[in-house]
NUFI-549082 format. One record per residue (C-alpha): residue number from 1; x, y, z. Coordinates in Angstrom, 1 decimal. Layout:
<rs>
NUM,X,Y,Z .
...
</rs>
This chain:
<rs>
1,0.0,0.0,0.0 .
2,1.1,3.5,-1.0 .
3,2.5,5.4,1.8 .
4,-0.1,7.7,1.5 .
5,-3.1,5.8,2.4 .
6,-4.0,3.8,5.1 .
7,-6.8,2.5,3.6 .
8,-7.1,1.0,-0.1 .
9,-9.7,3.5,-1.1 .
10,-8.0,6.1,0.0 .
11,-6.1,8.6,-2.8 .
12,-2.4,8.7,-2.7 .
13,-1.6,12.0,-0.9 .
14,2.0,12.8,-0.5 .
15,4.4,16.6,-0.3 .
16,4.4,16.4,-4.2 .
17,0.9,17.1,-4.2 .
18,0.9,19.4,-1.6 .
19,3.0,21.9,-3.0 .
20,1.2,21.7,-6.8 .
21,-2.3,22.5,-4.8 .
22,-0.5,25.2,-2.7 .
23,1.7,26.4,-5.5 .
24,-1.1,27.1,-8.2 .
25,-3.8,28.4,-5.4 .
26,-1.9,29.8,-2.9 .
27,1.0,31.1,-4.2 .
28,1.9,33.5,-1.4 .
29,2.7,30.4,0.4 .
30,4.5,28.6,-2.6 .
31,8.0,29.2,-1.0 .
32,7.0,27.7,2.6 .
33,8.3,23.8,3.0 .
34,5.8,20.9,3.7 .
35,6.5,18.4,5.7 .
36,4.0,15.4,6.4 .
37,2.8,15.2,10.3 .
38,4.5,11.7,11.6 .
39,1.2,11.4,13.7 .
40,-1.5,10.8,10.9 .
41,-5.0,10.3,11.9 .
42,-7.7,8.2,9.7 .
43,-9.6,10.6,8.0 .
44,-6.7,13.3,6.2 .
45,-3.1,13.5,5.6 .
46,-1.8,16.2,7.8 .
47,1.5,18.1,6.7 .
48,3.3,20.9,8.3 .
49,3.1,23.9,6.1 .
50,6.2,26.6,7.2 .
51,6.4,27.0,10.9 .
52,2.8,28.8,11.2 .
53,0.2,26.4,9.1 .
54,-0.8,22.7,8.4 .
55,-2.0,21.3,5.5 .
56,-5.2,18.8,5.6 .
57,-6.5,16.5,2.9 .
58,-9.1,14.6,3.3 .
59,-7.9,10.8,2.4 .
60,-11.3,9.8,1.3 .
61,-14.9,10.8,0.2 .
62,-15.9,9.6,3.1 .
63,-14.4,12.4,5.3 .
64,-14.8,15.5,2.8 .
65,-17.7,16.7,4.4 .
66,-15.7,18.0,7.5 .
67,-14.1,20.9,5.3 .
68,-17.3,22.7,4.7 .
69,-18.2,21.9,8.2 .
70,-14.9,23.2,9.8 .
71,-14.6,26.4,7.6 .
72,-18.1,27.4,8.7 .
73,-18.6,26.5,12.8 .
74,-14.7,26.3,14.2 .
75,-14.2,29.9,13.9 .
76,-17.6,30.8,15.5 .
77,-16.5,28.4,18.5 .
78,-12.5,29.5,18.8 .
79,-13.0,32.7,20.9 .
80,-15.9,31.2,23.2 .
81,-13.7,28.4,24.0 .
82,-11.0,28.5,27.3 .
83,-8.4,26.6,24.9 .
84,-7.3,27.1,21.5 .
85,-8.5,24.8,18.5 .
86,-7.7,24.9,14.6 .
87,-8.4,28.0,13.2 .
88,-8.8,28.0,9.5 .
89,-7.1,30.0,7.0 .
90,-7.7,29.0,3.4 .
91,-9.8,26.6,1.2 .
92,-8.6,24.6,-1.4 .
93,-10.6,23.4,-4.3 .
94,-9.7,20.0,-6.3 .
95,-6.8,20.1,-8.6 .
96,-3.6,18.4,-9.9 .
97,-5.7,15.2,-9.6 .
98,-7.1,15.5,-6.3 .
99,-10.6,15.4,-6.2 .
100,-11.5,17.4,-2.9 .
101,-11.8,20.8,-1.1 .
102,-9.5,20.7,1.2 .
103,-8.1,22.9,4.4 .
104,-5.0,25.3,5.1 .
105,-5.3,25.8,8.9 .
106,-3.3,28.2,11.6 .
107,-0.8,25.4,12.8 .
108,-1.0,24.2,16.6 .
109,1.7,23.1,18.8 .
110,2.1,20.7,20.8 .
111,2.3,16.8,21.0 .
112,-0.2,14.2,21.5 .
113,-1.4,14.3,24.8 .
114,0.1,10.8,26.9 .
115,0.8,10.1,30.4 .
116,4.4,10.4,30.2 .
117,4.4,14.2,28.3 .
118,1.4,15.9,31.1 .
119,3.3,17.0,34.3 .
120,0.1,17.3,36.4 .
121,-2.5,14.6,35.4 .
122,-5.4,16.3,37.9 .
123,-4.8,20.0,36.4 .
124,-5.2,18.4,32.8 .
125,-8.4,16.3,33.4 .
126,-9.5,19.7,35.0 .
127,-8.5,22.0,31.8 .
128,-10.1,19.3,29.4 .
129,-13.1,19.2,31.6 .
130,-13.6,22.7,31.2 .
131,-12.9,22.9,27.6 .
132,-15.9,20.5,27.0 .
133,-18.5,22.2,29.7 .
134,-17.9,25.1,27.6 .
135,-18.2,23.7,24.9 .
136,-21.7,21.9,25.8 .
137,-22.8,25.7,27.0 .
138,-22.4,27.6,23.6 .
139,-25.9,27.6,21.8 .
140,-26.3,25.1,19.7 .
141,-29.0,26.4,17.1 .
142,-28.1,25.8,13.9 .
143,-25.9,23.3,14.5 .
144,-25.0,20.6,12.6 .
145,-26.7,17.4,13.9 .
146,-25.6,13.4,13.9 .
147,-24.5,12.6,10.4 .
148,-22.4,11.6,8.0 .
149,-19.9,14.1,8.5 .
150,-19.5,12.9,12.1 .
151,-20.1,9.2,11.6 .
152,-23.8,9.6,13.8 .
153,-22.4,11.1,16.5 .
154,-24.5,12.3,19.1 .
155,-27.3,10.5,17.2 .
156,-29.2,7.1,18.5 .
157,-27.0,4.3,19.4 .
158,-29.0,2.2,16.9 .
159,-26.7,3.0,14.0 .
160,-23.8,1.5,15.8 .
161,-25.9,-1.6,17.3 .
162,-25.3,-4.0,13.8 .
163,-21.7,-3.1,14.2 .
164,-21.1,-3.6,18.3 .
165,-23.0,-6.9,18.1 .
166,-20.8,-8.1,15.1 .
167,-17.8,-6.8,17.5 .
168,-19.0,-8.6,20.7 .
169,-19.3,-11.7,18.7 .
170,-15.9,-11.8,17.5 .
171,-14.5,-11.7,21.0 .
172,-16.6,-14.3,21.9 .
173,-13.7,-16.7,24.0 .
174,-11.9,-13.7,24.8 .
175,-14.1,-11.4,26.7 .
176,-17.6,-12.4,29.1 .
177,-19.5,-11.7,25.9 .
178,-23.2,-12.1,28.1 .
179,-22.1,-9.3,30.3 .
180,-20.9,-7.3,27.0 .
181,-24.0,-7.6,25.7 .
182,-26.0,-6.8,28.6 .
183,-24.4,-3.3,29.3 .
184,-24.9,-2.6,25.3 .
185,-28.3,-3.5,25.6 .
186,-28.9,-0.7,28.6 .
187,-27.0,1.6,26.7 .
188,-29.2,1.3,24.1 .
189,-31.9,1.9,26.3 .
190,-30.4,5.3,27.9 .
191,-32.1,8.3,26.7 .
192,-31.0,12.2,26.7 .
193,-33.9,14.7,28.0 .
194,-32.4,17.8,27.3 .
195,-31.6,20.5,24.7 .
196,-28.9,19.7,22.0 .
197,-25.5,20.3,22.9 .
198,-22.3,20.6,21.0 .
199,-20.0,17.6,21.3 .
200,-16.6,16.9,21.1 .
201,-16.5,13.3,19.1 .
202,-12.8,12.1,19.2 .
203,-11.7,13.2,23.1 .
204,-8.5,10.7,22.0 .
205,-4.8,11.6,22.5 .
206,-3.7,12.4,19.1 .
207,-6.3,15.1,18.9 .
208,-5.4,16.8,22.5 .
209,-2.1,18.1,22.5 .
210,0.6,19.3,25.0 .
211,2.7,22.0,25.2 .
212,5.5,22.7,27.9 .
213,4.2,21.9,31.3 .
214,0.5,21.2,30.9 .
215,-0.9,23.2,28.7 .
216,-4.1,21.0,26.7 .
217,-4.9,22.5,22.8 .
218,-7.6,20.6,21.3 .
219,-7.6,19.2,17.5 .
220,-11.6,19.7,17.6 .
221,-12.4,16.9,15.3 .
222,-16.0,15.2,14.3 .
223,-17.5,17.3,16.4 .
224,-21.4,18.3,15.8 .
225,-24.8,18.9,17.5 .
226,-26.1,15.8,19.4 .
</rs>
């Protein structure tokens, strides 16, 4: 497989193509290097774009309706949230046989946010739980709800009940697969009874980042109205 994709219906995305998008629509930026992220997610190839910006592709169809999505609602959310989050800069359109819009973003330091890197676990659990209590609390209205551009987050835990079943079965031997089943089958039962909320739908390490001491940025990805 292509060192580009990680899946085999991805498109091949590498630095070549990078600089032929930014070269011919951005060419203010044309003299900047790009460097590829070592860190890639699932859904776009990230590369470093100078010392200021990154670069993100989506690395399937699947994923291109986040760009539209993130151009619109993450710079309404930046300044009503304690911690900063990707702020975008430019759009790209498809070209040099790429078949996308895709994202120029304000860069954001930091590294992936493990045990070993965050000097004062309680203060960080306490910064992350206030980034997503505000969050929660900026009105909603408008929002986008459970889709496709967020996999259903937010939405009824039907759409993932095929798939977690199929996933229960196959650790059958491994794991009490009863008791598995049982706690799925109450969390399919759990209902929310109040107003839609914004939510954060990949709290995972590669997408909360630490700089220096303890200081938590947040790669605010799939996020949505749920």
């Amino acid at each position: 497989m292509p060192a580009g994709k990680m899946h085999l219906d991805e498109v091949d995305i590498n630095e070549s193509l990078v600089r032929r998008l930014i070269a011919a629509q951005f060419p203010q930026w044309a003299g900047l290097p790009v460097t590829p992220v070592v860190l890639q997610g699932w859904d776009n190839r990230t590369f470093r774009l100078g010392k200021e910006m990154s670069v993100r592709l989506p690395s399937a169809e699947r994923y291109t309706l986040q760009v539209e999505k993130e151009h619109r609602w993450l710079p309404k959310l930046a300044p009503l949230l304690p911690l900063p989050i990707p702020v975008p800069l430019a759009k790209g359109t498809p070209a040099a046989g790429y078949p996308w819009h895709w994202s120029v973003y304000r860069w954001l330091d930091g590294e992936p946010a493990t045990a070993e890197r965050i000097a004062d676990l309680p203060q960080f659990a306490t910064a992350l739980a206030e980034f997503l209590t505000a969050l929660q609390r900026i009105d909603s209205a408008g929002g986008p709800p459970p889709g496709r551009h967020n996999f259903f987050r937010g939405g009824p835990l039907t759409v993932y009940d095929a798939e977690t079943r199929q996933a229960i079965a196959a650790l059958d031997g491994k794991i009490d697969t009863d008791a598995a089943s049982a706690m799925w089958d109450e969390a399919l039962r759990a209902t929310w009874h109040g107003s839609p909320v914004w939510l954060h739908g990949d709290v995972a390490a590669g997408n909360l980042l630490v700089e220096g001491a303890i200081k938590c940025r947040h790669r605010l990805r799939d996020f949505g109205r749920g």
